[in-house]
N, C-alpha and C positions, 0 to 999 in steps of 0.2 A: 461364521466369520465372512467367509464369500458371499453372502445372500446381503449380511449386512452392510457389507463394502459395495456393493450392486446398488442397494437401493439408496444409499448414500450419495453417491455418482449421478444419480438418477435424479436424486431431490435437488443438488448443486445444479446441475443442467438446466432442469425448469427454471431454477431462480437465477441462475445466469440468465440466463434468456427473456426474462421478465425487466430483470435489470438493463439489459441491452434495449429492452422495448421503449425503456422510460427513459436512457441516455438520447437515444436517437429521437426521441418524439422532443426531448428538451434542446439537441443542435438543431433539430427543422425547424422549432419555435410554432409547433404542435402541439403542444401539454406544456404544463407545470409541475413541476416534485410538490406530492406533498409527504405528510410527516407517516403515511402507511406504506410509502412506496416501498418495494422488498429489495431487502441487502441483497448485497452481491456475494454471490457463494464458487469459492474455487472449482473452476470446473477442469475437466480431465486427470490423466494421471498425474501422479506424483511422480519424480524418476529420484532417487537415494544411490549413494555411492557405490560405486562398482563391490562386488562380492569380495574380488581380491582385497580391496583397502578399506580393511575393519576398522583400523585406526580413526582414518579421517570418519569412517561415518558416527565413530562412537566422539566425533568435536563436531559434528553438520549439527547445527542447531536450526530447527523446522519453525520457522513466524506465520501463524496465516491471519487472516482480516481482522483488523484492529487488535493489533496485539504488539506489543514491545518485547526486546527480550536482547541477549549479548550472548557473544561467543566469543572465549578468553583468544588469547595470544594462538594461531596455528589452526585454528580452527573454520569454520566459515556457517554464511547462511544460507538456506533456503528457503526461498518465499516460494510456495506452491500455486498455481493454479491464477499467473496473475492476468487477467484479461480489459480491468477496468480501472484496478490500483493503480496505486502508486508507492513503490519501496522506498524506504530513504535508509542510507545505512553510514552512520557515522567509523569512520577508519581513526581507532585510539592511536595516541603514538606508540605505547607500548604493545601495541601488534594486535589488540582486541577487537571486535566490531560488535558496536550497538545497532539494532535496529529495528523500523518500524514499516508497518505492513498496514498505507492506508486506505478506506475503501469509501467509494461514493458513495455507501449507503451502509449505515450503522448495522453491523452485524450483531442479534441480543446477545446482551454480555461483555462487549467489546468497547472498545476507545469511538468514537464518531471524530469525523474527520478534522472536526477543530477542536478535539481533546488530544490526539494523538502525541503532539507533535510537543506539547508541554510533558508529557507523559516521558517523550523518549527525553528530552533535555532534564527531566530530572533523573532517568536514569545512569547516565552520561554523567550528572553529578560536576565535581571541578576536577576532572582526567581531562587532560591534553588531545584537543581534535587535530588531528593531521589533515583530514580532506571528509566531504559529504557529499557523499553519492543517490541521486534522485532517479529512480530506472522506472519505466512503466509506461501505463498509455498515459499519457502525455496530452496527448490532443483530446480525452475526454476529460481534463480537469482543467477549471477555471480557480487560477490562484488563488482567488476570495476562498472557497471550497475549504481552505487548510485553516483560514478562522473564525466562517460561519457554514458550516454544515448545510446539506441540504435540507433536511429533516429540520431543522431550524429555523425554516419560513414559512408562514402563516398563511391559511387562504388569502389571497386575494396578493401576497406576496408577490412578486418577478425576481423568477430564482434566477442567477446569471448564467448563462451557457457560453463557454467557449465556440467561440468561430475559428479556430484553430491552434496550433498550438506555439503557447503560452511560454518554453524554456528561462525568459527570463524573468517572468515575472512569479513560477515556482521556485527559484533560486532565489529572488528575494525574500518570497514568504520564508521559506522552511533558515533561512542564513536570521533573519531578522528572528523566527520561534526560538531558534536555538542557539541565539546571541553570537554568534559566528558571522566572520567577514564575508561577505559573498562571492569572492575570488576562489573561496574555500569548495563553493559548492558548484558541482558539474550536472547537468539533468540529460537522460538522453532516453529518449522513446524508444520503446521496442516491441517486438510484436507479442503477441498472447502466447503463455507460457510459462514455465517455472524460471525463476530467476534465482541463479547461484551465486553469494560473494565469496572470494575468497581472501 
C-alpha cells in the first residue's frame, strides 16, 4: 500500500510538472497545446479530517480532476491537490454543495474542461442555488478554457493564453454554463493546495 502510494505521488509529480512546462511555455507565447499535452495530476498530499472528528470525515466528500460529485446538507468538499484547477462549488439552499474539480488538461476518464461545467449544472438539476464559489489558480485559466478545451485545438490552432487574471470573465463563463445570475458567483485565486468547502 505505501510503495503504491509512493509511486503514485511520484507519477502525479512528473505530470504536474509536465503540465506546468506546457502552462508557462503557453503565458510566454513559446508553444502551443496540443491534443497529447499531459493532464494535470494532483500533486502533493492529501490532508482528511482531523482523527477526532469521524463524523465530519465520514460527510468530506473527495472531487479530484474532472469529476462532479455533491455533498448533502452538513457535510463539505475536498478538492485535493489543486495547483492548476479550477473548483467551482455550487452552495444548495438546502445546505448541500455540488461540485466540480476543473482541470487544463483532460484527465483519461474524466469531464474536459468544456464538458464539466454542463456535467455539474445537470447535477444540480432544478435545486435552489444560493451562491457559486470559483477557487483556484485563476491566472492560469483563460475563460474561453471553460467552453472550448485545450485539447480541442487543432495544429495550426492559436490556443488562447491568459495575460493575467481573468475573475470576471470566469464569473461570467461558469454563471452563464449554469444559468445562474452572475452576482451569484464570487472567484478568488489561491495558492496550490488542497481546497476545503465547507
Amino acid at each position: 500500500m505505501l510503495i503504491r502510494r509512493i509511486r503514485r505521488n511520484a507519477e502525479r509529480t512528473a505530470l504536474a510538472a509536465a503540465a506546468l512546462a506546457t502552462v508557462l511555455a503557453l503565458q510566454c507565447g513559446t508553444a502551443t497545446a496540443t491534443a497529447t499535452a499531459a493532464p494535470v495530476q494532483p500533486s502533493g498530499p492529501s490532508r482528511s479530517a482531523p482523527v477526532g472528528d469521524r463524523d465530519q470525515a465520514a460527510r468530506q466528500v473527495r472531487i479530484t480532476e474532472g469529476r462532479v460529485a455533491e455533498a448533502g446538507r452538513g457535510g463539505s468538499i475536498l478538492y485535493p491537490g489543486v495547483t492548476s484547477c479550477l473548483t467551482v462549488t455550487v452552495r444548495l439552499r438546502d445546505g448541500g454543495l455540488v461540485g466540480a474539480h476543473a482541470s487544463l488538461f483532460q484527465v483519461p476518464g474524466a469531464y474536459r474542461s468544456d464538458r464539466i461545467l454542463p456535467a455539474l449544472r445537470r447535477r444540480v438539476g432544478e435545486r435552489r442555488v444560493s451562491a457559486v464559489e470559483v477557487r483556484g489558480a485563476v491566472g492560469a485559466w483563460d475563460p474561453s478554457y471553460l467552453t472550448r478545451a485545450i485539447e480541442s485545438y487543432g495544429p495550426g490552432e492559436e490556443v488562447p493564453y491568459p495575460t493575467g487574471p481573468d475573475s470576471d470573465g470566469i464569473a461570467r463563463a461558469v454563471a452563464q454554463a449554469l444559468g445562474e445570475p452572475s452576482a451569484k458567483v464570487t472567484v478568488q485565486d489561491l495558492p496550490d493546495g488542497d481546497i476545503t468547502v465547507r
